[in-house]
Steps between C-alpha positions, in 0.01 A plus 500: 500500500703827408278767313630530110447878369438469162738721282282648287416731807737758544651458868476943496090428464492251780622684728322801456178308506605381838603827603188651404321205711675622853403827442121494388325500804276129557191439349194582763749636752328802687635894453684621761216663765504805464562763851185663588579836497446508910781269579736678281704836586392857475759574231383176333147552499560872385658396198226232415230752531698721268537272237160377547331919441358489878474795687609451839355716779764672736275782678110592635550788255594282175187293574283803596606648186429150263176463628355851491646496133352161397245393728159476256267594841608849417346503197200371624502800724576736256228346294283634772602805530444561155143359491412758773635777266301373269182529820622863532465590121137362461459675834570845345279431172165690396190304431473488104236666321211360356354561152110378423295459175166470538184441224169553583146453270583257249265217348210594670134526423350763335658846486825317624552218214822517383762772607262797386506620859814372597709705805828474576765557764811545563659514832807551702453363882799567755520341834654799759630324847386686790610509839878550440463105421837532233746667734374221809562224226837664435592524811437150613651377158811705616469318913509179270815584297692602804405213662580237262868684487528467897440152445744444207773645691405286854515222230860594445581522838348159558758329193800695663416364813437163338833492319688595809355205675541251266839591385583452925321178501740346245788597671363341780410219341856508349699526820270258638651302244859572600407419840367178401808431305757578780285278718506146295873608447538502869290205558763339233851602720294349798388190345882477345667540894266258666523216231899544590416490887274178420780350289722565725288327788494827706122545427167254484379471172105628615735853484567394183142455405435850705733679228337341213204615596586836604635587096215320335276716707715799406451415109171472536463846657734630202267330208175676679749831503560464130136446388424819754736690310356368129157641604625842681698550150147411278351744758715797425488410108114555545560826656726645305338361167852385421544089433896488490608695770757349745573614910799436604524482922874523524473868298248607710667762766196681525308201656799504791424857567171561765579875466492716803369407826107583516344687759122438543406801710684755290391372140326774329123482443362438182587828253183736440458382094577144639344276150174283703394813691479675179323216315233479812432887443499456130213248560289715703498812267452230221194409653401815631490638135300203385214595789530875389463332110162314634344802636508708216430232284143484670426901344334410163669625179330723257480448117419785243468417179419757175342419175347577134179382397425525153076487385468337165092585513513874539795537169818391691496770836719430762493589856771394826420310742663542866487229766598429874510160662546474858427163674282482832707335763194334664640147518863476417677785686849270538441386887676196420802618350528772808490284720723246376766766479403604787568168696840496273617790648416364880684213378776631406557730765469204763773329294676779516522535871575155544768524230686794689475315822658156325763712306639604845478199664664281233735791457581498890501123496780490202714732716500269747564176355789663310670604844470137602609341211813748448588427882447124461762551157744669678514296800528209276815625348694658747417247802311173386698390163848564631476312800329247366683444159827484810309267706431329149870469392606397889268236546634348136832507604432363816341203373807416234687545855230215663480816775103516407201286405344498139189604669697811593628540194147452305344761736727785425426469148168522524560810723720665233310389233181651678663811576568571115153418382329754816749765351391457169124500624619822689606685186228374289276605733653833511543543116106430444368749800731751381294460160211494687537817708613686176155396350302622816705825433373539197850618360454489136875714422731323334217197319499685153546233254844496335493549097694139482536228755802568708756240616543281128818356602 
């Protein structure tokens, strides 16, 4: 039965109600997924972080410079710093006079009802520290102070060191990624050439079945990648107290570059003011002043005092009165505190020595592992990934050609592929001992907080 259109309807409204039909999207039909910012180009993801206000980390030194500007643990350390000023002025104080008042022969019996033969007194006590007891305080107040700025600066050291390694570890993680990637996209041109092959009756379908396997394994490895890389990014974030930040691997040069060739047995020993060995000595005369404190602590203090005492029976006279209070150190002569300081000191002189003796060790150790690792990188590129990205593309063609077996074929990948991710291994290796031996240097040049974040892109 033909459809009648009424013609009260306008035939100009019916068709742009049907027009407007084809293009409103359906009802419950899902968005368009939207590309996760790892599968998407450099350029692309760029301009996404742009417009979404991240910062993107290019360099060590831009993340270096974000988190000694906004890392709160600085504070904290400041905060300490600032509490042991606050040691060193108490430290330097007087002890406070003392001012007395004193009635004597009131409501009593007799001759002393009342306040007939009241006496008075007035007095002015002051407590003098003997023994040199100030200037020992002082000085161990001042061991403190140093000491607590030692450790704020090693605490700088330590988030330089931090960022540097992080910031590595999610390039890593990142080029992990991209290794990951070009592997199930491998996995997908071999999977494409032997389903031709088995099509074509040239090749048992178990081959088949090999493939498949071969690229599901592949995007399995990439998913792990990808949730690798989500936590190394979190990681950094943490470090550099910065939540939208965004790394981007493929603008990384720096990562590619192991620097020059390390030589174990010429690397320079630790420099003279190197930041631990400082810290260690710090300790000691720390604790050495707080033994010297104990000891003179132990000499009693003397207190004078001076007074007026006014006598109400004999018509108002007055008359000073002078005193001198020393205290008998018969019991109490502050064994406990000298020799807890005492056994502080041994202590921290034993730490010491064992903290020289691991400082060079870990410092030799680093050396090293960072000759290894920037031999292992550099054999990697100039020997291992060309031949085997060749032997890679040769064994590919020669399959198409039916000239090898998918075995063959499957085993060069994982060669290649294997060869990429020990290189990247190699140079993240590199990148984080680097940090390391810079730490173990104590170099603190070149940390100084900037006045604003650099790198805002």
């Amino acid at each position: 039965m033909p459809i009648r259109i009424p013609s009260r309807i306008p035939l100009a409204l019916l068709g742009a109600a049907l027009l407007a039909t084809a293009i409103a999207p359906r009802a419950g039909a899902e968005p368009p997924p939207r590309r996760r910012p790892a599968q998407a180009s450099p350029g692309a993801v760029a301009s996404a972080a742009e417009r979404a206000g991240w910062l993107i980390v290019t360099s060590p030194e831009q993340a270096v410079s974000l988190a000694l500007t906004r890392a709160p643990i600085l504070r904290s350390a400041e905060a300490g710093r600032q509490a042991a000023r606050g040691d060193r002025v108490t430290a330097g104080l007087r002890p406070n006079p003392g001012v007395s008042f004193n009635a004597e022969n009131i409501g009593g019996s007799g001759s002393y009802r009342g306040i007939a033969s009241l006496e008075t007194t007035y007095a002015l006590s002051q407590r003098i520290e003997t023994g040199g007891k100030r200037q020992a305080r002082i000085a161990a107040a001042d061991r403190a102070v140093a000491l607590t700025g030692l450790d704020a600066e090693a605490l700088r050291l330590d988030l330089a060191r931090e960022a540097h390694r992080a910031l590595a570890g999610t390039v890593a993680a990142g080029r992990a990624t991209e290794i990951a990637r070009e592997r199930v996209r491998l996995a997908d041109e071999v999977l494409r050439a032997t389903r031709g092959r088995v099509e074509a009756g040239r090749e048992a379908f178990p081959q088949q079945r090999r493939a498949e396997v071969a690229r599901e394994t592949a995007a399995v490895f990439l998913e792990r990648s990808e949730r690798e890389a989500a936590v190394a990014l979190r990681a950094l974030s943490v470090v550099l107290a910065t939540p939208e930040i965004e790394v981007l691997p493929a603008r990384s040069a720096w990562f590619d570059d192991p620097g020059p060739r390390p030589d174990p047995a010429r690397a320079a020993p630790a420099p003279p003011g190197q930041l631990d060995r400082a810290r260690l000595d710090a300790l000691i005369d720390q604790r050495r002043a707080e033994l010297d404190l104990q000891r003179r602590n132990a000499i009693p203090d003397v207190t004078l005092g001076a007074g007026l005492r006014r006598y109400r029976e004999a018509g108002g006279d007055s008359a000073f009165v002078l005193g001198l209070s020393v205290p008998l150190p018969v019991f109490d002569r502050n064994q406990g505190n000298i020799l807890r300081a005492g056994a502080e000191l041994t202590r921290a002189e034993a730490e010491a020595e064992h903290g020289r003796l691991y400082l060079d060790a870990a410092l030799a150790d680093a050396e090293r592992r960072l000759e290894q690792a920037w031999r292992a990188a550099d054999s990697l590129r100039r020997i291992v990934l060309p031949a085997a990205a060749e032997a890679a593309a040769a064994a590919r063609e020669g399959y198409a050609a039916g000239k090898f077996s998918l075995l063959e074929v499957l085993d060069a990948q994982r060669a290649l592929s294997d060869a990429r991710e020990q290189r990247n291994a190699a140079l993240l290796e590199v990148q984080q001992l680097r940090a390391d031996i810079t730490r173990l240097r104590g170099r603190a040049a070149g940390l100084l907080p900037a006045t604003a974040p650099a790198g805002r892109p």
